[in-house]
C-alpha positions as CSV (number, residue, x, y, z in Angstrom):
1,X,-14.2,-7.1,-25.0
2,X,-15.3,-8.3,-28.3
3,X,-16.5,-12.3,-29.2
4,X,-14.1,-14.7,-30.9
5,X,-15.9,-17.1,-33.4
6,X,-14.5,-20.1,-31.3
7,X,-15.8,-18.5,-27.9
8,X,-17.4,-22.2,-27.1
9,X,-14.2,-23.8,-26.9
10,X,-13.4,-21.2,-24.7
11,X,-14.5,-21.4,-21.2
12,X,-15.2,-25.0,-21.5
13,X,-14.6,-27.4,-18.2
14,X,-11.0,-28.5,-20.3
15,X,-10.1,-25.1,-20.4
16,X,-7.4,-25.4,-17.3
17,X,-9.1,-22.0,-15.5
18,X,-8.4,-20.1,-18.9
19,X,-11.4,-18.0,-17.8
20,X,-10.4,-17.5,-14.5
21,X,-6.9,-16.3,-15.4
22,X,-8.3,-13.9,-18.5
23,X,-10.6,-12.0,-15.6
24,X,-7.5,-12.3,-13.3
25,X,-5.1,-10.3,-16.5
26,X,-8.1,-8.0,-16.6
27,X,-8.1,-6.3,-13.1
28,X,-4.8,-6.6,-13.1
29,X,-5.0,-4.0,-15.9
30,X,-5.9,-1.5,-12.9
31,X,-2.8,-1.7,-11.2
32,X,-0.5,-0.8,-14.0
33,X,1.4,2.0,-15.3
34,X,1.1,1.1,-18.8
35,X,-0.3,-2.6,-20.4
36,X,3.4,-3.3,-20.7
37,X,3.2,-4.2,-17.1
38,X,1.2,-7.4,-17.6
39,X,3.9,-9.1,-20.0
40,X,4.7,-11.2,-17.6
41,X,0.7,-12.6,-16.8
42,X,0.1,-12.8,-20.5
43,X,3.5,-14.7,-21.3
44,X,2.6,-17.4,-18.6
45,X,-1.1,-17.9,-19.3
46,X,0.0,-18.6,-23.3
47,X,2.7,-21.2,-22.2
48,X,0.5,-23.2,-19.8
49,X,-1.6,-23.8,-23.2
50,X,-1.3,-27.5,-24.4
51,X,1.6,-27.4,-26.8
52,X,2.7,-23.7,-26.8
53,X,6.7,-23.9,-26.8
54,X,7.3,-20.2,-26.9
55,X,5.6,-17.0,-26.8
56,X,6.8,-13.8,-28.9
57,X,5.5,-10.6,-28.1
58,X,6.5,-7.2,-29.6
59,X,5.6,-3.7,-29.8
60,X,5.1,-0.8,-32.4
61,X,5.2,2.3,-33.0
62,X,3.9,3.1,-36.5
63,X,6.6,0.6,-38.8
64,X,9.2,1.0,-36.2
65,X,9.6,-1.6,-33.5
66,X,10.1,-0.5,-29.9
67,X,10.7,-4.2,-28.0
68,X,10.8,-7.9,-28.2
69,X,10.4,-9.6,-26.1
70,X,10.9,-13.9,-25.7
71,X,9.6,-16.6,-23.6
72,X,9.7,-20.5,-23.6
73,X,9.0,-23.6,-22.2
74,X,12.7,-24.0,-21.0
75,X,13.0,-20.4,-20.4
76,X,9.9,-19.0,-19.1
77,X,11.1,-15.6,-17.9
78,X,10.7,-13.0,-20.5
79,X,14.0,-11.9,-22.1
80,X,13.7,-8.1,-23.7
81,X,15.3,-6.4,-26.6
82,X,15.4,-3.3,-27.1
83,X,16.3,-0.6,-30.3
84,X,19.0,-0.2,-31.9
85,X,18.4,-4.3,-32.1
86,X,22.5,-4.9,-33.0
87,X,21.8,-8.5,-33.1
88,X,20.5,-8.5,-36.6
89,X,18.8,-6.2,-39.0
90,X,15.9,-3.4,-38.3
91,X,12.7,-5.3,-38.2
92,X,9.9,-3.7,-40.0
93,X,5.8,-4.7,-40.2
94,X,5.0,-7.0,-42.6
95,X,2.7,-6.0,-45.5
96,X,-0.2,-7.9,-44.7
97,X,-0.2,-7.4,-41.1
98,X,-0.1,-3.8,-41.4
99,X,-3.0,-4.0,-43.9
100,X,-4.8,-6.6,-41.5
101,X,-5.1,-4.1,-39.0
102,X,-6.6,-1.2,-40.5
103,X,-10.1,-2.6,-39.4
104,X,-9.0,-2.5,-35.8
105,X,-9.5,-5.9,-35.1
106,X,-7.2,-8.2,-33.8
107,X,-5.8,-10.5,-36.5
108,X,-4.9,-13.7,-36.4
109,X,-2.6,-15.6,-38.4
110,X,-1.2,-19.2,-38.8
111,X,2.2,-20.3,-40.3
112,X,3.5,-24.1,-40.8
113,X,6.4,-25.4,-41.1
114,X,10.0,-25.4,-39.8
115,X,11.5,-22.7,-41.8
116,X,8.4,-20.5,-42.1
117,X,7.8,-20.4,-38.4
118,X,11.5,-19.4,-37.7
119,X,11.6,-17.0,-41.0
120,X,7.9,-15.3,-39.2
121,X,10.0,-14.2,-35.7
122,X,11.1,-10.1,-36.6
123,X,14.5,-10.0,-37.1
124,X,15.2,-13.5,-37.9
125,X,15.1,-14.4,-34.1
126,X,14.4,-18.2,-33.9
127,X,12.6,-19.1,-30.3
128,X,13.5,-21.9,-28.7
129,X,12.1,-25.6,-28.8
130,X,11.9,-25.4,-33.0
131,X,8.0,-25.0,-33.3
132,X,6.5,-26.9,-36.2
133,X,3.5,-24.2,-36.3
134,X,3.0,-20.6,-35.0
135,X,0.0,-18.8,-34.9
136,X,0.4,-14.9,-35.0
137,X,-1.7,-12.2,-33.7
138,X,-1.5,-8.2,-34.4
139,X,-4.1,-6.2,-32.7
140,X,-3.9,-2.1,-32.3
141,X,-3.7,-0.9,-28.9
142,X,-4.1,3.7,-29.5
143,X,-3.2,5.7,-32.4
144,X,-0.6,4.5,-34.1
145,X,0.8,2.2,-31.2
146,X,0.2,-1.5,-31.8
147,X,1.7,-5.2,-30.7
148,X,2.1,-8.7,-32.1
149,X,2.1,-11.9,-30.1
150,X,3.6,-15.0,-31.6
151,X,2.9,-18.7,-30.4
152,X,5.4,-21.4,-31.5
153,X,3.5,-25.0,-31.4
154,X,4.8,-28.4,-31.5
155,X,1.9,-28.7,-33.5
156,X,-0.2,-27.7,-36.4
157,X,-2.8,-25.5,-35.2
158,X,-6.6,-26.6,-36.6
159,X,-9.3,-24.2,-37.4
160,X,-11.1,-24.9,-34.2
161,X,-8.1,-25.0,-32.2
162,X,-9.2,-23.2,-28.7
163,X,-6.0,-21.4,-28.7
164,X,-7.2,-18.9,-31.7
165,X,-10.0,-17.5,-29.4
166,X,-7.9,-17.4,-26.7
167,X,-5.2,-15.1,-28.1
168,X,-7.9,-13.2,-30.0
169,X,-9.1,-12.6,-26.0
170,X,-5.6,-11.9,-24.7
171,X,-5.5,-9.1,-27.3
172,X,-8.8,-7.7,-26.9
173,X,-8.0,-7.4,-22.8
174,X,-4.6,-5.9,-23.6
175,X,-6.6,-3.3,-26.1
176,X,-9.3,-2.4,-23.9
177,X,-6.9,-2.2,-20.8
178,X,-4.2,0.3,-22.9
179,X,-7.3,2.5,-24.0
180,X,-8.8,2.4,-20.2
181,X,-5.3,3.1,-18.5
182,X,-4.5,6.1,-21.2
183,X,-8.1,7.2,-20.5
184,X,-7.3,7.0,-16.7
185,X,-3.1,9.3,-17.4
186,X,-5.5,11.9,-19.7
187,X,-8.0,12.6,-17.1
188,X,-5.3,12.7,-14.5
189,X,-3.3,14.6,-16.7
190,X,-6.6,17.2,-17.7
191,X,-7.0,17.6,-13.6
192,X,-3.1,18.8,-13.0
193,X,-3.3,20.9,-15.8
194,X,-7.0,22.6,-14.5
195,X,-5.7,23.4,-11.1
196,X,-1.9,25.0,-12.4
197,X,-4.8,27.1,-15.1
198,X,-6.3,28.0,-11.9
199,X,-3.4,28.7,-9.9
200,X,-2.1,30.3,-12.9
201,X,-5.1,32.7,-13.2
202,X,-5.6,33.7,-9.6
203,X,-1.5,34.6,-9.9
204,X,-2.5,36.6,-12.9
205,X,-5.5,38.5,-11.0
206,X,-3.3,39.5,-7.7
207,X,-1.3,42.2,-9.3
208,X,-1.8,45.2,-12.5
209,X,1.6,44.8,-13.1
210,X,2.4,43.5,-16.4
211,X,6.0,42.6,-15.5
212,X,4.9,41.4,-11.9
213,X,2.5,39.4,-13.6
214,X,4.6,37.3,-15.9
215,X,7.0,36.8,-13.2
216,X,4.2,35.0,-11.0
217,X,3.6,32.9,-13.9
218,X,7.5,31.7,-14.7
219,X,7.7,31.0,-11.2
220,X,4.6,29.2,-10.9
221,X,5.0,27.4,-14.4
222,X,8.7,25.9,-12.9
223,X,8.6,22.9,-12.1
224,X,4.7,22.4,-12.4
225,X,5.1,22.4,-16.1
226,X,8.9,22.5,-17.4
227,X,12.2,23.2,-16.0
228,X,12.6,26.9,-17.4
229,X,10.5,29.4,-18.2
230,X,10.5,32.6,-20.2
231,X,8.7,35.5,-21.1
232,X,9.7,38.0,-23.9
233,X,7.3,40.8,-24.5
234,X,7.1,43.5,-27.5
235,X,8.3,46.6,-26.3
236,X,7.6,50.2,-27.6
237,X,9.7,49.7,-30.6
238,X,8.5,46.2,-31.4
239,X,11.6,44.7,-29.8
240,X,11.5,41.5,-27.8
241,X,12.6,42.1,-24.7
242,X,12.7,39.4,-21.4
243,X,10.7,40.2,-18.5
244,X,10.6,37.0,-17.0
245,X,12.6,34.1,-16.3
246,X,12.5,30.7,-13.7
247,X,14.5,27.9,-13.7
248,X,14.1,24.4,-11.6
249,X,17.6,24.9,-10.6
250,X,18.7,28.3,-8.5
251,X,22.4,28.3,-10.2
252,X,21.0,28.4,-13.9
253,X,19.1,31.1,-13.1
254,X,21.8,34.0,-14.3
255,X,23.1,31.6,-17.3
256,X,18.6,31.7,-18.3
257,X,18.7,35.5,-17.8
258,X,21.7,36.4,-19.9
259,X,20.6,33.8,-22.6
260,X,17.3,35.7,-22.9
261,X,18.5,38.7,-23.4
262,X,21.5,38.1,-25.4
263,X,21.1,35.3,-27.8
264,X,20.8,36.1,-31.8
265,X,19.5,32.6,-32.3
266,X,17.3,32.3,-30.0
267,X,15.8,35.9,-30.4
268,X,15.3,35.0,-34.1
269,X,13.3,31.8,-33.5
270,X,11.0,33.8,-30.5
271,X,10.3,36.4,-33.5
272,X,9.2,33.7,-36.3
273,X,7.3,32.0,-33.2
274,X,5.7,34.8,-32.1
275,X,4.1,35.8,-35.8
276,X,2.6,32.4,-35.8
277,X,-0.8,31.1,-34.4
278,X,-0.2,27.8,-32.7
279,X,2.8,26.9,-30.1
280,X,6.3,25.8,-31.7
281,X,7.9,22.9,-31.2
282,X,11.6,21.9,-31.2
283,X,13.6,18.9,-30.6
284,X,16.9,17.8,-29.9
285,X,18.2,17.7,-33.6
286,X,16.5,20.9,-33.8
287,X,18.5,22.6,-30.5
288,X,22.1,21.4,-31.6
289,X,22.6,25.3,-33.4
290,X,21.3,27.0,-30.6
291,X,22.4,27.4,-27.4
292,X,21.2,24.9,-24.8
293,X,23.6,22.3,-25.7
294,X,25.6,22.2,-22.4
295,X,23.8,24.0,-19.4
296,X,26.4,23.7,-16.1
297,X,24.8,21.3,-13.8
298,X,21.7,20.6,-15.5
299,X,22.6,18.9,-18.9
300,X,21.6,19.6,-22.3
301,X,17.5,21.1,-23.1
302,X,15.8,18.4,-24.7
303,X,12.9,19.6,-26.1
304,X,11.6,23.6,-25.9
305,X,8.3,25.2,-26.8
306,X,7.2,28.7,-27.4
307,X,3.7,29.8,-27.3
308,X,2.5,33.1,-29.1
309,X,1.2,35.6,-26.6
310,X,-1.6,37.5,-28.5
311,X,-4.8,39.5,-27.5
312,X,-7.4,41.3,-29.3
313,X,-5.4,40.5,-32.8
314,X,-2.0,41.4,-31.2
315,X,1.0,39.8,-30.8
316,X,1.8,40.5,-27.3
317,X,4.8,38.6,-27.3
318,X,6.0,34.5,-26.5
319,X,6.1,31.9,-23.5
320,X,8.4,29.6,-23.7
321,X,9.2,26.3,-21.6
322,X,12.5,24.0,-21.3
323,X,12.5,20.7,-20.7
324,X,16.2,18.9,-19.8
325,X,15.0,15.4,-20.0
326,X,14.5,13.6,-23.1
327,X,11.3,11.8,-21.7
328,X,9.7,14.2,-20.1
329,X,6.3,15.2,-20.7
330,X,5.8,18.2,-23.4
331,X,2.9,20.5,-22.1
332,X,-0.1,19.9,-24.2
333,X,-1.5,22.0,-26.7
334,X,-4.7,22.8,-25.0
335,X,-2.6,23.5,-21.8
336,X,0.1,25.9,-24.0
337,X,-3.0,27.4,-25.6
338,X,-4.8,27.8,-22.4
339,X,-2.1,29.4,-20.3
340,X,-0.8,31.6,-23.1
341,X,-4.3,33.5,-23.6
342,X,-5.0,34.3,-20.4
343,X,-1.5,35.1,-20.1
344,X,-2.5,37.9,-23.4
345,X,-5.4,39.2,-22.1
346,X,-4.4,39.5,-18.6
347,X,-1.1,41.3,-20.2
348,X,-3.4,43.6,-22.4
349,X,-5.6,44.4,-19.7
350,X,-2.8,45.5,-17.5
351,X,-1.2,47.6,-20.1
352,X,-4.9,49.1,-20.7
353,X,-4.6,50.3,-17.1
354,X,-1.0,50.6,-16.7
355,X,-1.9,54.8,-14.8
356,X,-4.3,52.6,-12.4
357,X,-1.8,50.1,-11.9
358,X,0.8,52.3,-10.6
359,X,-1.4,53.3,-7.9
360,X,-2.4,49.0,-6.9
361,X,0.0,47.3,-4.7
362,X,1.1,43.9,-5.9
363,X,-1.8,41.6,-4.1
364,X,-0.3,39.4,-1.6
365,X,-0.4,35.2,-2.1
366,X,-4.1,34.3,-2.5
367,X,-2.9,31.1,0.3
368,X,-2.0,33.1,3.1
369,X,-4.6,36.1,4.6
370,X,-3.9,39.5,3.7
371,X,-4.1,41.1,7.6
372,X,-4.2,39.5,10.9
373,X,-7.2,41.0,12.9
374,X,-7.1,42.8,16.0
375,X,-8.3,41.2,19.1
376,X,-8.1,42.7,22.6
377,X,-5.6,41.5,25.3
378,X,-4.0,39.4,22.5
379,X,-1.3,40.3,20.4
380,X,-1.1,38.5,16.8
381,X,2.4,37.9,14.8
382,X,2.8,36.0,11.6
383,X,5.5,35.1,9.1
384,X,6.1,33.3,6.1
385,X,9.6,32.5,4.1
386,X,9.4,30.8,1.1
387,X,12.6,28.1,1.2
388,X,13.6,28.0,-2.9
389,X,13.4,31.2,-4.7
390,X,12.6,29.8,-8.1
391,X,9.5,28.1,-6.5
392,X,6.6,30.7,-5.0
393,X,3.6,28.0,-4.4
394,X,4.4,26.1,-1.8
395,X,1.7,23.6,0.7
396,X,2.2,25.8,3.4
397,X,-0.8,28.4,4.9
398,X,-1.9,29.5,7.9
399,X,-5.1,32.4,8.9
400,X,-6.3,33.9,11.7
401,X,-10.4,34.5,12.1
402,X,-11.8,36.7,14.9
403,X,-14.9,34.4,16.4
404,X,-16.8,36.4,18.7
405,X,-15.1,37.3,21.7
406,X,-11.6,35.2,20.5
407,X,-9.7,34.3,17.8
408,X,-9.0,31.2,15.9
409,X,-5.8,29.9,14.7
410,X,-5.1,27.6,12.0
411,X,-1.9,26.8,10.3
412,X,-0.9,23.7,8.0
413,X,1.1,22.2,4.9
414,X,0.2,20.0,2.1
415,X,2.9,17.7,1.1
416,X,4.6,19.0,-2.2
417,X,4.5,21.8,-4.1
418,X,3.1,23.2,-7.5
419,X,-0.4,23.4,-8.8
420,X,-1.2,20.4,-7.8
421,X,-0.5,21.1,-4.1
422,X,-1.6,24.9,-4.3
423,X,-5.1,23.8,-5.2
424,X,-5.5,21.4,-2.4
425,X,-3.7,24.5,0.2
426,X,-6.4,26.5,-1.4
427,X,-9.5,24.0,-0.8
428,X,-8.1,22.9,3.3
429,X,-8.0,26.9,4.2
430,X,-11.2,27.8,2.9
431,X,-12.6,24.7,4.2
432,X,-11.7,24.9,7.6
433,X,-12.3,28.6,7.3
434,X,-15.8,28.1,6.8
435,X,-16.0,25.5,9.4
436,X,-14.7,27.7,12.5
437,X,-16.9,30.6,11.2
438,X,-19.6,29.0,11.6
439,X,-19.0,27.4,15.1
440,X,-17.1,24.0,14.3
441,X,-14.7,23.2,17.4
442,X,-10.8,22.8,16.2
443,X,-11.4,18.7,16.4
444,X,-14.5,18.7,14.8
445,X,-13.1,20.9,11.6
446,X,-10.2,18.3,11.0
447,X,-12.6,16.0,11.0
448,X,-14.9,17.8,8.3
449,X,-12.2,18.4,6.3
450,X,-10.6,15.0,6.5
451,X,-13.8,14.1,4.8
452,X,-13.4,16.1,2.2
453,X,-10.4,15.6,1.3
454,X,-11.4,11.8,0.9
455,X,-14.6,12.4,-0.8
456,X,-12.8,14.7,-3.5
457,X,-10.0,12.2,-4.1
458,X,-7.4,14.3,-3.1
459,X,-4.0,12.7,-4.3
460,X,-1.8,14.9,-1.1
461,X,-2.0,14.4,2.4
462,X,-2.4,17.6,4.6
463,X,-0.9,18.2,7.9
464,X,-2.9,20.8,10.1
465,X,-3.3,22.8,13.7
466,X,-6.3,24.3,14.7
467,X,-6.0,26.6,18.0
468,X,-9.0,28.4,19.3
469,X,-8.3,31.3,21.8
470,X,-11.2,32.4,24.1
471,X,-10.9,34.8,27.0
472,X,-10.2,32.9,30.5
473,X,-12.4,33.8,33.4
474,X,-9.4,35.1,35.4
475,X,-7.0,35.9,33.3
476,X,-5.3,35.2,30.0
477,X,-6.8,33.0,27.1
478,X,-7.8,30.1,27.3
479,X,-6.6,27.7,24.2
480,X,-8.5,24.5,22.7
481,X,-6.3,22.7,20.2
482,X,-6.4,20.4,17.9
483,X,-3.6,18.6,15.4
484,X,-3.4,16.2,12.1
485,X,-0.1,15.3,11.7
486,X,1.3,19.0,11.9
487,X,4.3,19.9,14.3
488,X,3.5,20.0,18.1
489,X,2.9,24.0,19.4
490,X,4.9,25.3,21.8
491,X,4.0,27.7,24.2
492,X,6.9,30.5,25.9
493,X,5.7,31.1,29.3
494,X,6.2,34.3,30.7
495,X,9.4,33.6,32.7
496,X,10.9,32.5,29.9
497,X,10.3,28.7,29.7
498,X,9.1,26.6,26.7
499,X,7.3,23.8,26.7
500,X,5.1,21.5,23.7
501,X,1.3,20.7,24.0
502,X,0.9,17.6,23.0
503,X,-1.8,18.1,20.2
504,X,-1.4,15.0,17.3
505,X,-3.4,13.1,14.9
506,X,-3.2,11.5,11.8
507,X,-2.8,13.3,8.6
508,X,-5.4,14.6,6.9
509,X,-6.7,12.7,3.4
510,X,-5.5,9.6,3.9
511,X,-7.7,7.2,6.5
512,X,-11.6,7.5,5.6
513,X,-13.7,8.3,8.7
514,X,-10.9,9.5,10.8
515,X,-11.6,11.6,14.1
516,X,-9.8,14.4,15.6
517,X,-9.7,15.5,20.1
518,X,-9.3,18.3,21.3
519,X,-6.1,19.4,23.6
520,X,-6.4,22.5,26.0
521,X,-4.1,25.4,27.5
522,X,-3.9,28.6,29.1
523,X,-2.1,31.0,28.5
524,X,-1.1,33.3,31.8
525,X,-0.4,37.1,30.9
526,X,3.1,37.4,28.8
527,X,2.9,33.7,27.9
528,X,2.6,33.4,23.7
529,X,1.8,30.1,21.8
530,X,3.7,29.6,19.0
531,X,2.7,27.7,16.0
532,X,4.8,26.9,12.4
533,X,5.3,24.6,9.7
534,X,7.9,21.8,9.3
535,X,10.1,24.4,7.7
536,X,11.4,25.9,10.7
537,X,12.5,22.9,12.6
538,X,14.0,20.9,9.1
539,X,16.3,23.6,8.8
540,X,19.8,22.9,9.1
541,X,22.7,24.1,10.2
542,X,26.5,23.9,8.6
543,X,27.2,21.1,11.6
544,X,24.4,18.6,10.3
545,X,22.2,19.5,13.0
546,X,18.5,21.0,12.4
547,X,17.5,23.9,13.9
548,X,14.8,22.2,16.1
549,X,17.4,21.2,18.7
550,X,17.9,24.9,19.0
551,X,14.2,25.8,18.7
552,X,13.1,26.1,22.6
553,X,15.7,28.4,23.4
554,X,15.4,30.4,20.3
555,X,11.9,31.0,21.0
556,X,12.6,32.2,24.7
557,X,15.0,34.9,22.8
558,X,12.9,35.5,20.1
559,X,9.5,35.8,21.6
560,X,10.5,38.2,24.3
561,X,7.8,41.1,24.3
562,X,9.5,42.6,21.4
563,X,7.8,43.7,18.1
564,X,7.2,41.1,15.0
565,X,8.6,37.4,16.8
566,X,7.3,35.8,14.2
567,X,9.6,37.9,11.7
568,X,12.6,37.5,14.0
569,X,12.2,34.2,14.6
570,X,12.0,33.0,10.7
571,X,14.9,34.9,10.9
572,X,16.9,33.4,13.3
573,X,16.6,30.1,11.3
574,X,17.4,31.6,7.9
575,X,20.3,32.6,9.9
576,X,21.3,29.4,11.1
577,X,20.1,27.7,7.8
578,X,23.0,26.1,5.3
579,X,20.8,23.5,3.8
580,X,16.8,22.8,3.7
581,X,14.6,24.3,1.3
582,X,11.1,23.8,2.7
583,X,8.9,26.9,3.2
584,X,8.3,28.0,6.9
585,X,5.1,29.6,8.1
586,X,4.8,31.1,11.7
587,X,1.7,32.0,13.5
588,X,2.7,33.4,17.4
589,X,-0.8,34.4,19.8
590,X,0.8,36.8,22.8
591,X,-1.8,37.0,26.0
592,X,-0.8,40.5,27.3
593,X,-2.2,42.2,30.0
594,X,-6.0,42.9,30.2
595,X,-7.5,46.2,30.9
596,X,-10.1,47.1,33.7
């Protein structure tokens, strides 16, 4: 904060705790949202001063006022207004205010006198208690965004008058605090948009497919970045022609589809876009000839973008995003700019190879592994079903790493979905990963990564089971387990019977130094342990029920000796599924037989 030329009557013994308060209005600062937050602080600390009657505060954007907001002696609790302000004509900045502030100071002003106090209040609003004096004070906060506090005296204020320094320091905490807290919303911001970059670009590398590729990214971009997505591309006869679409909600999906293929209007402004270097914007007034005026279910599109695609000096074609709510947050240029290049390249290095492509399979989901390995006298099944079909990065993962003579198991879900959650999926697999492969028992590898997760900052909690299978010295497998928070394994004996080992903890990420036991089983010849994600048991059937009422005596079906019982037992739910869109992974261990 800066220093106020009457910082000695500041902070004086008569001050009332004026100092204590100021530090108090500063950390509070941390816990907000937006400086906004702390009207209510600031309002009371000015009305405790000795002869304050009320207490003005506004805020700007540019000339036009956002709020006002009024507080008094008789009334201490805030009253707001808010645009179109119907109670009396548009308030607009004063001349030599607006002028005042171009030095970035806070400024502060005094007025006398009955009818130039109440003439000084924007709008002609007259506070309450009919100051003699007011002293007024306009400071920047970022940009073009900026506020005004007014103090209404009983009084004339003097040139010494403590109260000058005091809202000069008011100010100068609210300044600092809005450039700290917009600091704090970019960086978070920067970190979302690295990891969907990231998530973006590993979708981009698992497939040579042009088309494949560009429907990875729709599907990853919704909702992590808008609620729609396209992608038109150039074809053959320099025609713009969709190849991708995704859309937050699974009934829009046909109405997106048929609107990219068929619109004249929107065609026309993908082609202008598309011949341009930087992304497009358009708003709401800017929408009202096209065609996203009234979308079934989902309301009007607010705001769209569309991003060139272009590589090597080519215009490859555009990326656009759609955004139904008026406040949402537009993708940032570097993020539009960022995305749409490596979208370009990876699209022109795909069509570069498009005879080698036809001979690559479309990689499988960088989160979940790409075989399970062989292990003797054990027979591995796995499964995975993503829940919502416009959304393919989900928390969910499971992998299964031969260890010398056994196996280990490891299955688990990060809370959400999106980039955001698929980063943190991708750091908790190859953490623990790394742990069992080099020894860690299941306990101590929750613990590890419990630690990491902390140390990193992670912002999602993880749920995870850890099952180690060894050979048992008379038969069957022995099993060491291991949970955080994750749903309880059960295990299908082999005359049929199902029961749950009881292997719990605490989530993962959220208590610092947390520690993790260990749980053991066998499993007899024919018996199969059978781990999965929440999916499985939250879905639920057209009766209200979930299926993990029926889950004990679907596995007894299921897991039966038959081929793939991880397959038909994901399918068994979908079956019995009405509602419940979570993703469901499936891990099953089988001990069979061992051979002399």
């Amino acid at each position: 904060m800066g220093r106020s030329g009457t910082e000695e009557a500041v902070g004086s013994p008569e001050d009332g705790g004026w100092a204590e308060r100021l530090h108090a209005l500063w950390l509070a600062a941390d816990l907000m949202h937006d400086v906004t937050g702390l009207a209510d602080r600031v309002y009371d600390m000015l009305l405790s001063r000795p002869g304050v009657l009320s207490v003005v505060g506004a805020r700007w954007s540019g000339r036009q006022m956002t709020y006002i907001r009024l507080a008094s002696a008789e009334e201490p609790t805030p009253f707001t207004w808010r645009p179109p302000f119907s109670a009396w004509s548009e308030p607009v900045v004063r001349p030599g205010t607006a002028v005042a502030l171009d030095d970035g100071a806070p400024v502060v002003l005094e007025h006398e006198g009955p009818a130039a106090a109440a003439a000084l209040w924007p709008g002609g609003l007259v506070p309450a208690g009919s100051p003699v004096a007011a002293l007024e004070c306009a400071f920047p906060l970022a940009g073009d965004d900026w506020a005004t506090l007014w103090v209404g005296l009983d009084r004339p204020a003097g040139k010494r008058d403590p109260l000058r320094g005091q809202l000069v320091q008011v100010a100068e905490v609210l300044a600092t605090s809005n450039v700290r807290l917009l600091a704090h919303h970019a960086h978070e911001r920067r970190q979302v948009e690295d990891a969907f970059l990231a998530e973006a670009s590993l979708q981009m590398d698992m497939s040579l497919d042009v088309e494949e590729t560009l429907r990875r990214i729709a599907r990853l971009a919704v909702p992590a970045v808008a609620e729609g997505c396209l992608v038109h591309l150039f074809d053959t006869a320099g025609v713009l022609r969709p190849v991708a679409s995704a859309h937050v909600a699974a009934f829009a999906q046909g109405w997106l589809r048929d609107l990219a293929r068929n619109d004249d209007w929107l065609v026309k402004l993908l082609r202008e876009s598309s011949e341009r270097r930087e992304s497009t914007l358009v708003g709401t007034e800017d929408l009202l000839d096209g065609p996203f005026g009234a979308v079934p279910g989902v309301g009007a599109v607010q705001s769209l973008s569309v991003t060139p695609l272009r590589a090597r000096g080519r215009s490859l074609g555009t990326l656009t995003f759609l955004h139904h709510q008026a406040d949402a947050p537009v993708a940032t240029p570097r993020l539009l700019g960022d995305l749409a290049s490596r979208a370009a390249l990876a699209i022109d290095t795909s069509t570069l190879y498009e005879k080698r492509r036809n001979h690559v399979e479309v990689l499988q989901r960088h989160l979940l592994p790409r075989t399970l390995p062989e292990v003797s006298g054990l027979g591995l099944s796995s499964a995975y079903q993503v829940g919502d079909s416009t959304l393919d990065v989900g928390g969910d993962f499971y992998d299964a790493l031969a260890i010398r003579d056994g196996v280990a198991l490891l299955i688990g879900d990060v809370c959400g979905r999106g980039a955001e959650a698929a980063a943190v999926t991708g750091l908790a697999r190859h953490t623990l990963r790394t742990l069992l492969l080099e020894g860690a028992s299941p306990g101590l590898a929750l613990t590890r990564l419990n630690d990491t997760l902390i140390a990193e900052g992670a912002e999602r909690f993880v749920t995870a089971l850890i099952a180690l299978l060894t050979p048992a010295p008379h038969g069957g497998w022995d099993v060491e387990l291991a949970g955080a928070g994750h749903p309880r394994p059960l295990v299908r004996r082999a005359d049929g019977s199902v029961e749950e080992v009881n292997a719990a903890g605490l989530l993962l990420g959220v208590i610092p130094g947390a520690g993790y036991r260990s749980v053991h089983a066998l499993l007899e010849p024919g018996a199969s342990l059978v781990m999965f994600t929440d999916g499985l048991t939250e879905a639920r059937g057209a009766d209200g029920t979930f299926f993990e009422q029926g889950l004990p005596a679907a596995v007894t079906r299921c897991v039966d000796g038959r081929p793939d019982p991880a397959g038909r037992l994901v399918a068994a739910a979908a079956a019995f599924r009405h509602s419940g869109d979570d993703d469901t992974a499936l891990l099953i261990a089988t001990a069979e037989e061992r051979r002399p």
